[in-house]
VEXLUM-774504 format. One record per residue (C-alpha): residue number from 1; y negated, z, x negated. Coordinates in steps of 0.1 Angstrom, whole numbers, plus 5000, padded with zeros to 4 digits. Layout:
NODE   num     c2     c3     c1
NODE   NUM      Y      Z      X
...
This chain:
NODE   num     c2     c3     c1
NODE     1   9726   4870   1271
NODE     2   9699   4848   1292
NODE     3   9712   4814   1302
NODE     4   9689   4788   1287
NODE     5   9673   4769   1316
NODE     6   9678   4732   1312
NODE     7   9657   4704   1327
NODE     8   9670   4670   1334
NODE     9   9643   4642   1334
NODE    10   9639   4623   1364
NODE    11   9650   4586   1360
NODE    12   9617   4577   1383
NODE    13   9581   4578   1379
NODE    14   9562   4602   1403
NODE    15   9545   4590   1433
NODE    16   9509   4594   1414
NODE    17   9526   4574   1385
NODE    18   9539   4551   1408
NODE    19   9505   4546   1424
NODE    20   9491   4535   1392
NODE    21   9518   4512   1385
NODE    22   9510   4491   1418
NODE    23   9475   4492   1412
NODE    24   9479   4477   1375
NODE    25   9502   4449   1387
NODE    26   9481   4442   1420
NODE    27   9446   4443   1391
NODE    28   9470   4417   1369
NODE    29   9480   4397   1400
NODE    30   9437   4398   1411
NODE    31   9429   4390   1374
NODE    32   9454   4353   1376
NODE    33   9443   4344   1407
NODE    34   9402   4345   1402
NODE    35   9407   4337   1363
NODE    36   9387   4307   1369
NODE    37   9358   4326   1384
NODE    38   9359   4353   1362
NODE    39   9353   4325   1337
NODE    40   9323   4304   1351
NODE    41   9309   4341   1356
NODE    42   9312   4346   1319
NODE    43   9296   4313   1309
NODE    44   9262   4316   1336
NODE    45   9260   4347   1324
NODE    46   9255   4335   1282
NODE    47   9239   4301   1297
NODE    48   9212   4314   1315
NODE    49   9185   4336   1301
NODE    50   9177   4350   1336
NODE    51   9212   4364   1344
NODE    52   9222   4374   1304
NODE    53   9216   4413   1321
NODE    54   9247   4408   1345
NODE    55   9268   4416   1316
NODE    56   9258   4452   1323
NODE    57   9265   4457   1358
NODE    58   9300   4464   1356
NODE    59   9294   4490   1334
NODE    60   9269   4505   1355
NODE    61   9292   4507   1382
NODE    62   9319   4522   1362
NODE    63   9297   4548   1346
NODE    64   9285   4559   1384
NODE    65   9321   4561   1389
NODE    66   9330   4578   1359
NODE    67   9304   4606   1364
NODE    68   9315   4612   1400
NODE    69   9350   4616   1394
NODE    70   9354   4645   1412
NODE    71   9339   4630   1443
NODE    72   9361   4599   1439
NODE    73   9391   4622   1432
NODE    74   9390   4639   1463
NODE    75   9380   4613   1485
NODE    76   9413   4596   1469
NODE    77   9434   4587   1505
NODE    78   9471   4575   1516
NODE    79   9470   4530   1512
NODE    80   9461   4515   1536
NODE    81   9463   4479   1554
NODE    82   9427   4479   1555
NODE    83   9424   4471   1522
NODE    84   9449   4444   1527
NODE    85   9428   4424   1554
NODE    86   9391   4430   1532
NODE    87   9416   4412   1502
NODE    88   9429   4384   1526
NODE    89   9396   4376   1528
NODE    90   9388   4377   1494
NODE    91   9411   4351   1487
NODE    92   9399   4329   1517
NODE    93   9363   4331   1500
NODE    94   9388   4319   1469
NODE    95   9400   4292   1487
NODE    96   9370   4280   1500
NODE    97   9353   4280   1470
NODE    98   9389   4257   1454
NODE    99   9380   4234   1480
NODE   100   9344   4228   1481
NODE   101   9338   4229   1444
NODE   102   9311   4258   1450
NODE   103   9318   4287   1426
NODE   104   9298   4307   1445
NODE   105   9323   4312   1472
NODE   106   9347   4324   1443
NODE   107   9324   4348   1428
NODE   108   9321   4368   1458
NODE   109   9360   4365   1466
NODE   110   9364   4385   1440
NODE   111   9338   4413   1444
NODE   112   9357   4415   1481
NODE   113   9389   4418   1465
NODE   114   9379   4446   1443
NODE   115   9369   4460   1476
NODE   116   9400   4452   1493
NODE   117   9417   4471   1463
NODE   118   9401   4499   1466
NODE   119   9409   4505   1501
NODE   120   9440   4493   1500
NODE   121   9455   4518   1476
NODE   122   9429   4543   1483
NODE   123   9423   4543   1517
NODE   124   9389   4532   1535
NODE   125   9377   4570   1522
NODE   126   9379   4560   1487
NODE   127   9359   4527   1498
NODE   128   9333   4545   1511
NODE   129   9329   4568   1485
NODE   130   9322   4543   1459
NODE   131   9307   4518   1483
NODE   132   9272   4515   1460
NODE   133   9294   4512   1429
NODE   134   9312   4483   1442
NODE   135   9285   4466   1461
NODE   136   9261   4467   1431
NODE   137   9285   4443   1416
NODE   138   9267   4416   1437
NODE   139   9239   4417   1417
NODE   140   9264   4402   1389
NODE   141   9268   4372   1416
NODE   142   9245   4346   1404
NODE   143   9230   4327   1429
NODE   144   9237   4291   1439
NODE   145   9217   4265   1407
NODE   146   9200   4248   1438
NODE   147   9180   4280   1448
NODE   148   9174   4295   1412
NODE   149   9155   4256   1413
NODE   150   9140   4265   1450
NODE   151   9127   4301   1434
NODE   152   9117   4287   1396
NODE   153   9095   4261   1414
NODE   154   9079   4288   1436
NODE   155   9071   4309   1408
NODE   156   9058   4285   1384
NODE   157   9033   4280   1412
NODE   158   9023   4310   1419
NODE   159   9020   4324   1384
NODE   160   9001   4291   1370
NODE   161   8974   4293   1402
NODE   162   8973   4333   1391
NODE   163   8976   4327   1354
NODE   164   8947   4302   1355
NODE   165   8926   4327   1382
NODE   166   8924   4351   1350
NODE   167   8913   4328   1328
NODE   168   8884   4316   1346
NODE   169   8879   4354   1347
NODE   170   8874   4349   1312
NODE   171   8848   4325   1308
NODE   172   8875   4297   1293
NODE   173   8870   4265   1310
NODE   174   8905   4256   1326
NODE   175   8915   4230   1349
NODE   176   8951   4237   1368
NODE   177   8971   4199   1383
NODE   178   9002   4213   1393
NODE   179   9024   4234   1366
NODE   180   9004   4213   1336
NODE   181   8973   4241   1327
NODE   182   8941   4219   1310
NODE   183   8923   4238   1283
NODE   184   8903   4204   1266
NODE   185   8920   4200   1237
NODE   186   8949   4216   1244
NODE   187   8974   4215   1276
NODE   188   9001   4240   1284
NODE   189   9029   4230   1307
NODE   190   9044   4262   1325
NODE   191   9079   4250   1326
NODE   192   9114   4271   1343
NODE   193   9117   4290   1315
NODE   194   9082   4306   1317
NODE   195   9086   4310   1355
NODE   196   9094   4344   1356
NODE   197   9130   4347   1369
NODE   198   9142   4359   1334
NODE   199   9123   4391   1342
NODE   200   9128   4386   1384
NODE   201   9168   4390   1382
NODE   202   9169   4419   1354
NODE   203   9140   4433   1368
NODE   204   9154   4432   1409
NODE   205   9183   4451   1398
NODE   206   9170   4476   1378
NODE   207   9146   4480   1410
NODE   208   9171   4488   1429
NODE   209   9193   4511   1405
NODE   210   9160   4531   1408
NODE   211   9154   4532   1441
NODE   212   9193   4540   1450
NODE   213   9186   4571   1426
NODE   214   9151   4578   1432
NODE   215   9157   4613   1457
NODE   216   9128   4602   1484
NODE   217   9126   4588   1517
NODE   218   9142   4557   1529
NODE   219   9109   4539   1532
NODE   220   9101   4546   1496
NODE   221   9133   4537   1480
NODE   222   9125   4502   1499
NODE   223   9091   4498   1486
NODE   224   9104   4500   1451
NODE   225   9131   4473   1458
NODE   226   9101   4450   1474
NODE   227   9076   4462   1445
NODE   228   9100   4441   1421
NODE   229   9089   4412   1430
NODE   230   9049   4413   1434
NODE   231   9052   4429   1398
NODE   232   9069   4403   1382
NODE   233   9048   4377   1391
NODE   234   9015   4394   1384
NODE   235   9027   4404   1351
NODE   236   9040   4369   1339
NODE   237   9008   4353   1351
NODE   238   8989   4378   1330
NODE   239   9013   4365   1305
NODE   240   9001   4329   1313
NODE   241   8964   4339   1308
NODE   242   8971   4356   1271
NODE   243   8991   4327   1263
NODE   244   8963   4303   1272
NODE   245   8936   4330   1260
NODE   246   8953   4325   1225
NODE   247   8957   4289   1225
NODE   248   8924   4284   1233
NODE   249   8912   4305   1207
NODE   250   8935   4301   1178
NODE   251   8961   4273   1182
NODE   252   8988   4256   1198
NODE   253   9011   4278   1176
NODE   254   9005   4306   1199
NODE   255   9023   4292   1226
NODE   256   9052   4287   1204
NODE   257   9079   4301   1184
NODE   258   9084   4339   1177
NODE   259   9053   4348   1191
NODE   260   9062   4331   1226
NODE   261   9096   4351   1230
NODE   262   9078   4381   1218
NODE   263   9054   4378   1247
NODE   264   9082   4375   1270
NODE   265   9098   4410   1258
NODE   266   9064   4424   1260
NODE   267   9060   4412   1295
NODE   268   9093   4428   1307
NODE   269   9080   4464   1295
NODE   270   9048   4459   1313
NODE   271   9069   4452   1343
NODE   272   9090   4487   1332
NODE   273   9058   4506   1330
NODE   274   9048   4495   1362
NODE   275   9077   4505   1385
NODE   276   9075   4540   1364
NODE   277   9040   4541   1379
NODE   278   9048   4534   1414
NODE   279   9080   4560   1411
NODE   280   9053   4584   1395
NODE   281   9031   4580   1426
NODE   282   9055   4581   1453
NODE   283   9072   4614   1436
NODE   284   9037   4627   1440
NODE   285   9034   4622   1473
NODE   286   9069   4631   1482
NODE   287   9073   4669   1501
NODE   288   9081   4687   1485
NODE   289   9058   4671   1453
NODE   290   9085   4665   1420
NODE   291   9079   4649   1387
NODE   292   9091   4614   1380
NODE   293   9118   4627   1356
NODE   294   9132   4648   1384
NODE   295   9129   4624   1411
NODE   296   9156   4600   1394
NODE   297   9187   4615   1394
NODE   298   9223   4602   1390
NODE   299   9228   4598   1427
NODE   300   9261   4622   1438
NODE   301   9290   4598   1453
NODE   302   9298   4614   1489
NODE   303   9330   4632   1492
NODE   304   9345   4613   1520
NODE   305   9384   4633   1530
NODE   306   9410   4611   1544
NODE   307   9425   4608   1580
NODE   308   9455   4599   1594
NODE   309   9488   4595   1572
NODE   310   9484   4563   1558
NODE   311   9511   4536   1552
NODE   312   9539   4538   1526
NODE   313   9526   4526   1489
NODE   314   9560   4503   1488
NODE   315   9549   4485   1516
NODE   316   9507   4477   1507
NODE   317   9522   4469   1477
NODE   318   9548   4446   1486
NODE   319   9519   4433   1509
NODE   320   9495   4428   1483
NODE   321   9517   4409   1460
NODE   322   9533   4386   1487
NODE   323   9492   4377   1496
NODE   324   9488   4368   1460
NODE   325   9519   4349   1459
NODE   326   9508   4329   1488
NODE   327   9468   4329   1475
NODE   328   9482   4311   1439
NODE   329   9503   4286   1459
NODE   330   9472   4276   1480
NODE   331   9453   4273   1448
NODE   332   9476   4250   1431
NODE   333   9479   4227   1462
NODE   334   9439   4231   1467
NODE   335   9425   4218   1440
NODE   336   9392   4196   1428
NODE   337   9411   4175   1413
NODE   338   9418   4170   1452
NODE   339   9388   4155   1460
NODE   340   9385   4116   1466
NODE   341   9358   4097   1450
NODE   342   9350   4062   1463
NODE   343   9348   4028   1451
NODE   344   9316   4019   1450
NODE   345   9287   3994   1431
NODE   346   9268   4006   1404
NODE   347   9232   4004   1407
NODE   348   9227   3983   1380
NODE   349   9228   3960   1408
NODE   350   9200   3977   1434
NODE   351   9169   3949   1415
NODE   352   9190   3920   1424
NODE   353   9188   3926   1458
NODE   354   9151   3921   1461
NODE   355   9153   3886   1446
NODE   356   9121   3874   1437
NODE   357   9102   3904   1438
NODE   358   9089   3919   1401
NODE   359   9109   3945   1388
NODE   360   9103   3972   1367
NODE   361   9131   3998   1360
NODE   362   9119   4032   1346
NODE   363   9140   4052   1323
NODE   364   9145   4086   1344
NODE   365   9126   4116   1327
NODE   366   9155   4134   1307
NODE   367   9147   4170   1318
NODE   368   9155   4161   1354
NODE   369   9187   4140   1342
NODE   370   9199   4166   1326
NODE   371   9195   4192   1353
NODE   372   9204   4164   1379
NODE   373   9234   4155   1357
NODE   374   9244   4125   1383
NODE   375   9265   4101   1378
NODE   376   9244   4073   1386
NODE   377   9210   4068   1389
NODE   378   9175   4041   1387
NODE   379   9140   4042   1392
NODE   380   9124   4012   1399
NODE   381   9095   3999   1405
NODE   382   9088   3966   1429
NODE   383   9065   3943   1439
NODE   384   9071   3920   1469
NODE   385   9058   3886   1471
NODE   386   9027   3896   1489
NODE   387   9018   3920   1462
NODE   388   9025   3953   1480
NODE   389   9041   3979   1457
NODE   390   9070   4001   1461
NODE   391   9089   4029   1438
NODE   392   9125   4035   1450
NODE   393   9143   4065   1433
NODE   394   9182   4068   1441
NODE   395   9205   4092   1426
NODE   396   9244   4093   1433
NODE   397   9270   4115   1428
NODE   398   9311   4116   1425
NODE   399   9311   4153   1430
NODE   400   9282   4179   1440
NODE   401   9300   4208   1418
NODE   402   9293   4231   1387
NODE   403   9259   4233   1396
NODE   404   9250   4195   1399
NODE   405   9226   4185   1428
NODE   406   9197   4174   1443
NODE   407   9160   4182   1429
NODE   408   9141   4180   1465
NODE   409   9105   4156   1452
NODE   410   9089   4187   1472
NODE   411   9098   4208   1437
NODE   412   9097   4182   1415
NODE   413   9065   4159   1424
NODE   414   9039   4191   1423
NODE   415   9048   4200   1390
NODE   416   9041   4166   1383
NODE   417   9005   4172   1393
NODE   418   9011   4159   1430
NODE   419   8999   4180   1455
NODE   420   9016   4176   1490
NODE   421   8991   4176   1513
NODE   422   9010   4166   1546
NODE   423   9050   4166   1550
NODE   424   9071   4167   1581
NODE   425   9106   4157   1590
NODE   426   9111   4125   1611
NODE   427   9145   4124   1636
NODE   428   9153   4083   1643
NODE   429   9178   4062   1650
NODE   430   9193   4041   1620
NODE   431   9202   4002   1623
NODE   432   9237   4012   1634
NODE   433   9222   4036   1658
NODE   434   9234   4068   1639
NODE   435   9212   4095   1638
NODE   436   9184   4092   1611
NODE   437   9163   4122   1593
NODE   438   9143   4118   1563
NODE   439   9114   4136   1547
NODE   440   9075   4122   1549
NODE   441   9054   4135   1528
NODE   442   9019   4124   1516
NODE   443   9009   4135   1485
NODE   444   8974   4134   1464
NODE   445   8965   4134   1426
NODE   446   8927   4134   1423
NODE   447   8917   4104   1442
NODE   448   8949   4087   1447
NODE   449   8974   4088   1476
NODE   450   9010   4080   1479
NODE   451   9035   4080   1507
NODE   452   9068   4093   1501
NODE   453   9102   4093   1522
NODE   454   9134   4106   1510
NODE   455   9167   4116   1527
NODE   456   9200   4130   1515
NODE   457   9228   4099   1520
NODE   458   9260   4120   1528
NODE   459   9293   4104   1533
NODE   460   9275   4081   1566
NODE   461   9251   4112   1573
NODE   462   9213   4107   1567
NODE   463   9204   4140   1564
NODE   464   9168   4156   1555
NODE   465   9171   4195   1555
NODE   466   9190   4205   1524
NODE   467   9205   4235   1538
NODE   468   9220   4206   1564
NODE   469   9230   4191   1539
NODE   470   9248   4221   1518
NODE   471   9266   4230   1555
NODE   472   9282   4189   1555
NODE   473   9290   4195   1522
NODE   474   9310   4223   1524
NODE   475   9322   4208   1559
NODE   476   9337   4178   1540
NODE   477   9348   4193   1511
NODE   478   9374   4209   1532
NODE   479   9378   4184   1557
NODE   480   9373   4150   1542
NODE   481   9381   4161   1504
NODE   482   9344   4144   1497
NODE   483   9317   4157   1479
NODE   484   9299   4128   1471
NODE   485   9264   4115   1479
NODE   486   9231   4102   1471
NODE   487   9193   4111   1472
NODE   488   9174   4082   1484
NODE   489   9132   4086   1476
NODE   490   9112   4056   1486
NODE   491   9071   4059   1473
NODE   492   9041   4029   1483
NODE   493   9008   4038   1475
NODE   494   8983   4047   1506
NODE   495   8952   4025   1500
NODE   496   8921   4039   1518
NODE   497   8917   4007   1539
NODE   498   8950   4007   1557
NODE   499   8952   4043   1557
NODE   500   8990   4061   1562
NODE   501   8998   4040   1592
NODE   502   8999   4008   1570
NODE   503   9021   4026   1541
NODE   504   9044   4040   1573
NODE   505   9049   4004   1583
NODE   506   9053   3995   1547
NODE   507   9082   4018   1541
NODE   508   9102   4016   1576
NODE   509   9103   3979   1565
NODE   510   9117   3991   1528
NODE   511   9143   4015   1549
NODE   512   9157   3985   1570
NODE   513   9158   3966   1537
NODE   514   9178   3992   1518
NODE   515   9199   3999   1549
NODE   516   9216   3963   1549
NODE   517   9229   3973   1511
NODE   518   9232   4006   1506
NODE   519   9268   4015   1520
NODE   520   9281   3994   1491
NODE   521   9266   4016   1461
NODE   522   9267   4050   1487
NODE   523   9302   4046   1510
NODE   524   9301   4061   1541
């Protein structure tokens, strides 16, 4: 009789199961730490219309993954402490973005550390195997609210000058002053949500999804990436012409309502046939010739084999969880709730400083308020004794976080119907003998002229570049635990017998005027 082989269970996991268990507690540890940008990613995402397509982008990354298994299976490597230094700095984006309030830091922190995960229980082979899967995750970024307001301001310009070209085209009588389209009896106001980034974002990724699988030279695969944006805008102005088109012949209601967001859709498939097009014609072209179909192909992940022996999964492991220990001590002592904001007046009490002079305050447009969101703000406008007249715009904040800043009057005041038709930056000193930029611009509105000077008031900096401005902030944030600031815009009217030199002299005397009160309602 045959013994009967017995087998005994081994009281531990295998090394593949213990692989998996360090990557699901190192994914857990990853998933605490950046909970808070995983989050605010969540909400831009529903908020804005223009980046509602990043909900897709993790799933295009795991379906190129999923489909390339194989690849990513044998490109699987020993851990590594490469991974552990690309996830050290993931967690210094993290902290960064803890101190300065900017969630933009955060968001990328954590792309890095899914990066940094990667290599670090994969190896740097497995990195590099599924580097477009993980770097196409940055398109699920979004950008900073300050340049989505930079790019919306660009492209309601461009498409209302283009829109408008093609109605004239037409026959309709139009008149274009700044993002406000004239049709007689009817005007249409092309405002950020008709600029065209809802289609821009979607649109720029899909362009480059295609070109990353389109199977052509390097040069085409880069004019389809560049294509995406030439074709969104020509498409959204045609958009503005049909709109207007309709309006003019049929109704306001056109430019309203179901038949508005229809348009929109309608728009986006234009901009779809249109990149087909240009893939059609370059996979015509290519050698040898293919058909569209066949030119986009799910790209095949390289195989990439490992080298050297690696370092023992106990101790990346160990590693990674003492760096996430450390990175959610940092983040409890780093907080915003860190950050100090100053006593200071309210400027309720900027019209008593000009004593005699007539006072008007304004009530500020709510559109800007609401994207401005500050804290405290006035528009006045004043009159001095010998009857010259001034507008003085200042805008303070506690915090410059969650997407509250500056609008720059160079985006704002053409869509008002301004047109800037000289601006330049001017370096002085200020009465204290600090250094002293601000912003001159001279803008026009049919016949009529105004002068305008603004500056950024930043914790005793007069700054007037805002990307200056953005570097202090970050600067101080971390150094100063300040975020605060203001946005000081002064305005005098250029009357055609004094010319700009009188409204210069004009305003420097309004600057030494404001100077001797504003550190009380903007501490230094």
């Amino acid at each position: 009789m045959k013994p009967v082989e017995t087998r005994t269970e081994s009281p531990f996991p295998a090394p593949r199961d213990l692989r998996l268990v360090a990557v699901a507690a190192s994914i857990v540890f990853t998933a605490v730490l950046f909970r808070d940008a995983a989050a605010n990613l969540w909400h831009r995402w529903g908020q804005q219309q223009e980046l509602s397509h990043s909900y897709f982008i993790p799933l295009v990354s795991l379906y190129l993954i999923w489909v390339n298994r194989d690849a990513v299976r044998e490109s699987l490597g020993r851990p590594s402490f490469a991974g552990l230094v690309i996830y050290v700095g993931a967690l210094s984006l993290l902290l960064l973005g803890q101190l300065t309030s900017i969630f933009l830091f955060q968001h990328l922190g954590l792309v890095v550390a899914i990066a940094g995960l990667v290599a670090g229980f994969g190896g740097l082979s497995l990195l590099r195997t599924t580097a477009a899967p993980v770097a196409f995750l940055f398109f699920a970024v979004p950008p900073p609210y300050w340049v989505i307001t930079v790019l919306s301001w660009k492209f309601q310009q461009m498409s209302s000058f283009l829109g408008v070209q093609v109605v004239e085209a037409m026959g309709i009588p139009v008149h274009l002053s700044g993002n406000i389209i004239d049709l007689g009896d009817y005007k249409l106001q092309v405002a950020e949500a008709c600029s065209g980034l809802r289609y821009l974002f979607p649109f720029l990724s899909l362009g480059v999804m295609s070109a990353y699988m389109f199977s052509g030279a390097i040069w085409q695969r880069l004019l389809i990436v560049a294509a995406t944006v030439p074709i969104t805008i020509a498409m959204n102005s045609m958009r503005i012409a049909a709109t207007a088109a309709l309006v003019d012949a049929y109704g306001i209601e056109h430019a309203e309502g179901a038949l508005h967001f229809f348009e929109g859709w309608v728009v986006f498939l234009f901009c779809l046939v249109a990149l087909f097009a240009l893939i059609a014609l370059l996979a015509r072209f290519s050698n040898p010739r293919v058909g569209p179909l066949e030119a986009l192909t799910t790209p095949d992940l390289p195989v990439v084999k490992a080298k050297g022996a690696g370092r023992p999964l106990a101790v990346i492991f160990g590693s990674f969880a003492l760096a996430a220990v450390l990175g959610f001590a940092a983040t409890k002592y780093v907080t915003t709730d860190t950050l100090i904001i100053p006593d200071r007046k309210s400027f309720t009490g900027i019209p008593g400083e000009f004593g005699d002079w007539l006072q008007d305050v304004r009530p500020i447009d709510p559109t800007v308020a609401e994207v401005l969101g500050a804290d405290d703000s006035i528009v006045v406008n004043l009159k001095s004794p010998e009857g010259d007249n001034y507008n003085v715009y200042l805008a303070y904040l506690n915090a410059q976080r969650d997407g509250r800043s500056w609008h720059s009057p160079r985006q704002c005041l053409p869509g008002g119907g301004w047109k800037i038709i000289a601006q330049d930056v001017v370096n002085t000193k200020s009465g204290d003998g600090r250094p002293f930029s601000y912003n001159r611009l001279i803008i026009k509105n049919g016949d009529y002229r105004q002068l305008v000077y603004y500056w950024y008031d930043q914790r005793g900096r007069k700054i007037a570049n805002e990307f200056v401005m953005k570097f202090w902030l970050i600067v101080d944030a971390v150094f100063r635990k300040r975020s605060d600031g203001a946005m000081v815009r002064l305005i005098t009217p250029i009357h055609n017998e004094g010319g700009a030199r009188e409204a210069d002299a004009k305003l420097q005397m309004m600057i030494g005027r404001v100077e001797t009160f504003l550190p009380e309602y903007v501490p230094e």
